[in-house]
C-alpha positions as YAML, in Angstrom:
chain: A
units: angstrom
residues:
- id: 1
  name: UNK
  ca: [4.68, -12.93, -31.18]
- id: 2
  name: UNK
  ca: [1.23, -15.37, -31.04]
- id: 3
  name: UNK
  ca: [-0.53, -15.14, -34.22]
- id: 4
  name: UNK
  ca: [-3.99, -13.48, -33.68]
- id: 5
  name: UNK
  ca: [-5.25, -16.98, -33.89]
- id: 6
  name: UNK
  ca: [-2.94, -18.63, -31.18]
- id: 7
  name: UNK
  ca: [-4.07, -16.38, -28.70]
- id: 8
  name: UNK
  ca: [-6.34, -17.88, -26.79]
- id: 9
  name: UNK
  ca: [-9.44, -15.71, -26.53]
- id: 10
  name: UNK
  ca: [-11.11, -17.04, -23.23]
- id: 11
  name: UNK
  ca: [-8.22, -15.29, -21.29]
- id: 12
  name: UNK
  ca: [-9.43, -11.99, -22.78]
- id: 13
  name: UNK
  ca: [-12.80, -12.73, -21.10]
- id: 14
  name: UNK
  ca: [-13.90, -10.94, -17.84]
- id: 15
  name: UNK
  ca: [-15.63, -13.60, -15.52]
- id: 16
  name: UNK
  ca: [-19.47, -13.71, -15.28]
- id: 17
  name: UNK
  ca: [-21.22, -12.47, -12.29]
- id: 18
  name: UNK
  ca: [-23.09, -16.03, -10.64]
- id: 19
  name: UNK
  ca: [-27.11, -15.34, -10.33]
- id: 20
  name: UNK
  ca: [-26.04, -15.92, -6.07]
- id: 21
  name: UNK
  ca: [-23.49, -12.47, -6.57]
- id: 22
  name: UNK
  ca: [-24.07, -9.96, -3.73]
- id: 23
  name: UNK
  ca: [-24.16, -6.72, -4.76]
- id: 24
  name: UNK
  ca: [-20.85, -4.96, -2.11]
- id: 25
  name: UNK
  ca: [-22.65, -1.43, -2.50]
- id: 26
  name: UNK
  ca: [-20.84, -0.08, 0.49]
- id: 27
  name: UNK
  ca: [-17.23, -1.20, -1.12]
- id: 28
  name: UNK
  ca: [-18.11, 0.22, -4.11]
- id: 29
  name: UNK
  ca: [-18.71, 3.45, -2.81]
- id: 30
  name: UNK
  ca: [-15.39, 3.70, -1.23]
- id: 31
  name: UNK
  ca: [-13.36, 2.33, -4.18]
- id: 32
  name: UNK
  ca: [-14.90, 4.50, -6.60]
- id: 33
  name: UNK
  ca: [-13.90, 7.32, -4.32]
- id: 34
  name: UNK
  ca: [-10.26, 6.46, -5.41]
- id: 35
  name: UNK
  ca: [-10.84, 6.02, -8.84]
- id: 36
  name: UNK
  ca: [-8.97, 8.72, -9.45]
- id: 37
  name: UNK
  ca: [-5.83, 6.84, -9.03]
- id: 38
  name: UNK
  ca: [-3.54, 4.99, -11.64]
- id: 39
  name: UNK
  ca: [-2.97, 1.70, -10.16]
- id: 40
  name: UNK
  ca: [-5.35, -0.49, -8.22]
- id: 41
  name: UNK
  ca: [-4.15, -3.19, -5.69]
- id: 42
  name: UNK
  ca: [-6.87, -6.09, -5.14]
- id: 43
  name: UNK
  ca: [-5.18, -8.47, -3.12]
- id: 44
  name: UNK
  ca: [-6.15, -11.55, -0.60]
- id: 45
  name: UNK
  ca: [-5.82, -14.89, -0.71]
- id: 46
  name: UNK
  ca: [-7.83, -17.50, -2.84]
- id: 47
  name: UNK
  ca: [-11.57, -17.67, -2.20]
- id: 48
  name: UNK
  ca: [-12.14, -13.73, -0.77]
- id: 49
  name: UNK
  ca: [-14.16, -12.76, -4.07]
- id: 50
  name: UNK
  ca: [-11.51, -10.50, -5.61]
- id: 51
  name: UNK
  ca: [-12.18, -11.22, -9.38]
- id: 52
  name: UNK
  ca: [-16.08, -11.23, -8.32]
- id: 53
  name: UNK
  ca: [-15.68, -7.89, -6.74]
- id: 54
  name: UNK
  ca: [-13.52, -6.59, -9.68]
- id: 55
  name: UNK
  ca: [-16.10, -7.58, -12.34]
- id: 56
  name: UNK
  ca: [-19.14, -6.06, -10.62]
- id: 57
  name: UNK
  ca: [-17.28, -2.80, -10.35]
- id: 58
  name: UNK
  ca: [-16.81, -3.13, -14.13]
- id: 59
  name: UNK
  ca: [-20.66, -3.66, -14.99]
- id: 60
  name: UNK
  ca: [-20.90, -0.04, -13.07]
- id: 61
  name: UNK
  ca: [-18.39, 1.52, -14.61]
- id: 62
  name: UNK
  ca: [-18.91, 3.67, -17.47]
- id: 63
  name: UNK
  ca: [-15.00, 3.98, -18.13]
- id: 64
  name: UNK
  ca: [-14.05, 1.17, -21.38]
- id: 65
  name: UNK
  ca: [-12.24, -1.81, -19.66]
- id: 66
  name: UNK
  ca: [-10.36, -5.06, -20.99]
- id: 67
  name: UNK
  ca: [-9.57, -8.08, -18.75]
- id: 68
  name: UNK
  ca: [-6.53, -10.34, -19.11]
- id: 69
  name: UNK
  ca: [-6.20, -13.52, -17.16]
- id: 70
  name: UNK
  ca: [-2.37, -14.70, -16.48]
- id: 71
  name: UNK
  ca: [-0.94, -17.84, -16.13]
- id: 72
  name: UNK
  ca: [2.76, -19.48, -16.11]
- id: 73
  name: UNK
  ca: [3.27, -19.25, -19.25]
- id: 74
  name: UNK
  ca: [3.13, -15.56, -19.31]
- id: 75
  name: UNK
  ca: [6.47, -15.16, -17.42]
- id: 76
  name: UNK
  ca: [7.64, -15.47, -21.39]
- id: 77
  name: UNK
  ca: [8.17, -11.25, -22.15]
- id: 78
  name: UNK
  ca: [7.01, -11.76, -25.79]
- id: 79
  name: UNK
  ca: [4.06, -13.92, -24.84]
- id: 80
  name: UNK
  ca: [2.97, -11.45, -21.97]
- id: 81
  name: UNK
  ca: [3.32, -8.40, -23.82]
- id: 82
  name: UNK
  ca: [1.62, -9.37, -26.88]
- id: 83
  name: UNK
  ca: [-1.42, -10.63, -24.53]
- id: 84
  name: UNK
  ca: [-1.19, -6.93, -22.63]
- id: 85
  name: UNK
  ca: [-1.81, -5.85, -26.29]
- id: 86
  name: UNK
  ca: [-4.54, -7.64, -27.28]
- id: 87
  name: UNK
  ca: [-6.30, -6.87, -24.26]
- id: 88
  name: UNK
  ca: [-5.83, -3.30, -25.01]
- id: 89
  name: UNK
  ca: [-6.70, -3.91, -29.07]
- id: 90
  name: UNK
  ca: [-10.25, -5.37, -27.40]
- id: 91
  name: UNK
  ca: [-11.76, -1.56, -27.12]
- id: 92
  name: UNK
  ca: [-9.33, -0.25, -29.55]
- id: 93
  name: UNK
  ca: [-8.29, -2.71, -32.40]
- id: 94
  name: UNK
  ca: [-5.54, -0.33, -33.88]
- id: 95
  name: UNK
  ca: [-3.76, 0.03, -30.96]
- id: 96
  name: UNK
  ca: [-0.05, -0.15, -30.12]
- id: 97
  name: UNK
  ca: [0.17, -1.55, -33.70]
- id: 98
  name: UNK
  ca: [4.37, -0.16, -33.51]
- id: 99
  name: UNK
  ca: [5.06, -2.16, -30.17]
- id: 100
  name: UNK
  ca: [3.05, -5.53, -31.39]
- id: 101
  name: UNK
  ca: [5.60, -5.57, -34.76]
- id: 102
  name: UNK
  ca: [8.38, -5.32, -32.80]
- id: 103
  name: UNK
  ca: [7.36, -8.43, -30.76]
- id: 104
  name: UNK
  ca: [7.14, -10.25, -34.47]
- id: 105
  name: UNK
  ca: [10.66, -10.78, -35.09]
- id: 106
  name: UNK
  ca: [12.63, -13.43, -34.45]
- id: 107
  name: UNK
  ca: [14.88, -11.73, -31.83]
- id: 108
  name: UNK
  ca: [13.16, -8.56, -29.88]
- id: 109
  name: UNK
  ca: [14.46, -5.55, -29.05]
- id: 110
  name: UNK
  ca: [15.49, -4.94, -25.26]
- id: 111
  name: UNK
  ca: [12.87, -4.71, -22.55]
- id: 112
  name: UNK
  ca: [13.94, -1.14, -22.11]
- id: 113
  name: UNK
  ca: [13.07, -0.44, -25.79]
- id: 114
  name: UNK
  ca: [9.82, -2.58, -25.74]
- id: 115
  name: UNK
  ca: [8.41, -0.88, -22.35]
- id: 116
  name: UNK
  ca: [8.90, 2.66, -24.04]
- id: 117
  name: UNK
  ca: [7.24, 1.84, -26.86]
- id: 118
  name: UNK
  ca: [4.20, 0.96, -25.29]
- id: 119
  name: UNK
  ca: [4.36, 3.31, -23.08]
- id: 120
  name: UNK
  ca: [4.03, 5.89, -26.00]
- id: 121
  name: UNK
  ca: [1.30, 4.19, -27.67]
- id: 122
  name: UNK
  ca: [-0.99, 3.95, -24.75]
- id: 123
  name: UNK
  ca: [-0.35, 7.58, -24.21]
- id: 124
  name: UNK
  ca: [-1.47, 8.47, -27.83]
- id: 125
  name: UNK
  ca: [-5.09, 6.43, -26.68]
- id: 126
  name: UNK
  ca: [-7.87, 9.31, -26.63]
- id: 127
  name: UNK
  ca: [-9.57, 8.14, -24.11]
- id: 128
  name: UNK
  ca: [-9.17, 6.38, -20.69]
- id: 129
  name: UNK
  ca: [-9.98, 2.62, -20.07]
- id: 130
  name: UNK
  ca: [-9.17, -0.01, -17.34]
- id: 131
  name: UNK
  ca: [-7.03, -2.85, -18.09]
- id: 132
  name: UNK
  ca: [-7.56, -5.61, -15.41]
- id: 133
  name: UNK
  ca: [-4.33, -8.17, -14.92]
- id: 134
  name: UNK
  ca: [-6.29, -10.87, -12.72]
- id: 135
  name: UNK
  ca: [-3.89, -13.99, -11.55]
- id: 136
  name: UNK
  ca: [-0.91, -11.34, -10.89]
- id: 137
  name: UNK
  ca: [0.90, -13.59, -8.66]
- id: 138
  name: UNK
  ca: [1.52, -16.13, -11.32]
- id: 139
  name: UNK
  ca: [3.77, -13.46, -13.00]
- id: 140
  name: UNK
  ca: [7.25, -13.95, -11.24]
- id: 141
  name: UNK
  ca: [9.50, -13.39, -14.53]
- id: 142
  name: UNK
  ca: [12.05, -10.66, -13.93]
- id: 143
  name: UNK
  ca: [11.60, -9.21, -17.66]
- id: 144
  name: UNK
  ca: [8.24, -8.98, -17.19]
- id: 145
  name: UNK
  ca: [8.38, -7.72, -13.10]
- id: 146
  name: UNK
  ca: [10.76, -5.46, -14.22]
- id: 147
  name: UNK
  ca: [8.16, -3.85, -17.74]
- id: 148
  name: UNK
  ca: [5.38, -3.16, -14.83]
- id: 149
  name: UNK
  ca: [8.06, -1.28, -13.08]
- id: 150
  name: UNK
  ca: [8.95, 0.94, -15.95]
- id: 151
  name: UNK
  ca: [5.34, 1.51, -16.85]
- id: 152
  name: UNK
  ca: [4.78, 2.72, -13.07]
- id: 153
  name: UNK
  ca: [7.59, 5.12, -13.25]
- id: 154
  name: UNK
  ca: [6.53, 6.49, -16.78]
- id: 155
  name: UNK
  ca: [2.88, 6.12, -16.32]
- id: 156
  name: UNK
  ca: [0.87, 6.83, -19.62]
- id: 157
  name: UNK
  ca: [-2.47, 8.79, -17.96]
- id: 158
  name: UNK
  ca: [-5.29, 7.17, -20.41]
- id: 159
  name: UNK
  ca: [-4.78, 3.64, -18.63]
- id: 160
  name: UNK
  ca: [-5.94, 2.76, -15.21]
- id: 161
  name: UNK
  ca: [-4.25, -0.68, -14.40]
- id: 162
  name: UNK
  ca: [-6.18, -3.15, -11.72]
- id: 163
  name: UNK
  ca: [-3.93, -5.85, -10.71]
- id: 164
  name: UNK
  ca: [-5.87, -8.75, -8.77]
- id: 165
  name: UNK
  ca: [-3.05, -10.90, -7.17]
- id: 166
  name: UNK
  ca: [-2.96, -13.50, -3.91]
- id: 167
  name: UNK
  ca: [0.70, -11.69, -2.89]
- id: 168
  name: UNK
  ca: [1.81, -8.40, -2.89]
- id: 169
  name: UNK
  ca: [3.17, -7.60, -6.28]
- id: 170
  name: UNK
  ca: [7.42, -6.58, -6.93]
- id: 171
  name: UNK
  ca: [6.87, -2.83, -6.81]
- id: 172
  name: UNK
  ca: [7.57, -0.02, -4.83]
- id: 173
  name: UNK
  ca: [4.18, -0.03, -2.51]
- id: 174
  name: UNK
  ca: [5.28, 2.24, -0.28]
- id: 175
  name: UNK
  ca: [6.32, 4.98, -2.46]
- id: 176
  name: UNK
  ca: [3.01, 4.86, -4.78]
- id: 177
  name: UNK
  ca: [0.89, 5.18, -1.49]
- id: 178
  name: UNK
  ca: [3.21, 7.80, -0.24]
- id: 179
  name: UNK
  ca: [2.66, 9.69, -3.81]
- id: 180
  name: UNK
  ca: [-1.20, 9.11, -4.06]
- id: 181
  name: UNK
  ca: [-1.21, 6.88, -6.91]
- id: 182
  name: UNK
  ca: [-2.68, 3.64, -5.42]
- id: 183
  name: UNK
  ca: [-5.70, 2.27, -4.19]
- id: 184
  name: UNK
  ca: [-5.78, -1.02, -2.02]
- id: 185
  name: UNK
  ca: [-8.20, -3.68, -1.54]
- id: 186
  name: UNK
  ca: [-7.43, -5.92, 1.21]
- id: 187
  name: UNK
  ca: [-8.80, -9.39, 2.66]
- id: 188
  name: UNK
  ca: [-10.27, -7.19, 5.60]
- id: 189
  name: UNK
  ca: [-12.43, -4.52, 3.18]
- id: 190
  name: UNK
  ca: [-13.33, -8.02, 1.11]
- id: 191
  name: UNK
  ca: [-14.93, -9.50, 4.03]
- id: 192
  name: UNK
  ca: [-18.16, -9.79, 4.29]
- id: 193
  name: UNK
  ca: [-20.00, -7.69, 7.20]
- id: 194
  name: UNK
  ca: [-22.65, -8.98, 9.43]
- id: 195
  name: UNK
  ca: [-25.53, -8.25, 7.24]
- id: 196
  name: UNK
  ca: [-23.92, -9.59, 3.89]
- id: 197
  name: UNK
  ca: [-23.46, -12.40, 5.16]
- id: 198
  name: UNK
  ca: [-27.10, -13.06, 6.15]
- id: 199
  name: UNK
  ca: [-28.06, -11.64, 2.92]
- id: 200
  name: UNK
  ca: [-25.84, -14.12, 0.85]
- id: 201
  name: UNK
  ca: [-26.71, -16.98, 3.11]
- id: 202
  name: UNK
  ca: [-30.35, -16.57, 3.05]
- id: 203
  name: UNK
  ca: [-29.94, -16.35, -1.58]
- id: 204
  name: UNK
  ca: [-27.84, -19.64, -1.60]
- id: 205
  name: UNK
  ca: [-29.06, -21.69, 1.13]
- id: 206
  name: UNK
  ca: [-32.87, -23.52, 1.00]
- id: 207
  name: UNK
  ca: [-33.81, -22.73, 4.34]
- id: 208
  name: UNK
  ca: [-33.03, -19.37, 6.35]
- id: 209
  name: UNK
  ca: [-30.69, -19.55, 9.64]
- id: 210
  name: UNK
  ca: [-31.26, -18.51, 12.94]
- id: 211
  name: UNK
  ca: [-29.39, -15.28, 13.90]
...
């Protein structure tokens, strides 16, 4: 696994809310509604404000939360998995400490092995926290596809998982709507309505426009 010094800290780092950020009171309302559920769904394409909307949620929240940002390179299981970790070890540092040795040897054990590992340890956490996943749709290695599958079949209850993606993620959608255990957030509930658009137009524009 990365040495605590080759990970590289910035992706731990929840994006910063612009001084121009519209407030989406109205979405909020309704997402926090469905808190209640496991797994959050915030998916769009580019440029709909889904990291934007996922951070300003955070900064009401009073649940703990940890942000990791993906890239290619995280299709690598041991690479992924130790960054899942130190996400997690960002509210509590002795965390998963069994799983993260395992990912120190020179050949790990089997995903199988790996997944219920961590599984365990994030069900020994006292208390619950959000873990955000933003970039999702850079993920596309099976190993790792497959982990997120595991860990929604065997879901430990102190995590709540927020996965912002451009594409619908490889797992069974239907079925976790069917059982209650997701909440969506489209391109059509990120949209801005009439009024939040004239709102954010007249903040980041120097003169106000006609209606």
């Amino acid at each position: 696994a990365p040495k605590e010094e080759f990970i590289i800290r910035t992706k731990l780092h929840r994006p910063m809310l612009s001084k121009d950020h519209l407030h989406r009171d109205d979405l909020l309302r309704r997402f926090r509604q469905k808190h209640h559920r496991p797994l959050t769904l915030v998916s769009a394409p580019a440029g709909y404000g889904k990291s934007t909307f996922v951070s300003c949620w955070l900064d009401t929240c009073d649940t703990p939360s940890a942000w990791l940002s993906l890239d290619e390179n995280d299709n690598d299981t041991r690479l992924f998995l130790s960054y899942f970790i130190s996400a997690i070890r960002q509210i509590f540092p002795l965390a998963c400490g069994e799983t993260l040795s395992m990912l120190k040897v020179a050949h790990i054990p089997p995903l199988s092995h790996l997944a219920g590992s961590l599984i365990n340890e994030i069900e020994q956490i006292q208390k619950e926290f959000v873990l955000v996943l933003d970039d999702y749709y850079t993920v596309h290695g099976e190993a790792v596809l497959d982990f997120l599958n595991v860990l929604v079949h065997h879901w430990p209850p102190p995590m709540h998982l927020v996965l912002i993606s451009r594409l619908n993620p490889s797992l069974p959608l239907a079925s976790l709507r069917a059982k209650g255990l997701i909440t969506e957030i489209r391109g059509r509930d990120l949209r801005f309505t009439r009024d939040e658009t004239s709102e954010y137009l007249g903040r980041v524009l120097p003169a106000p426009l006609s209606e």
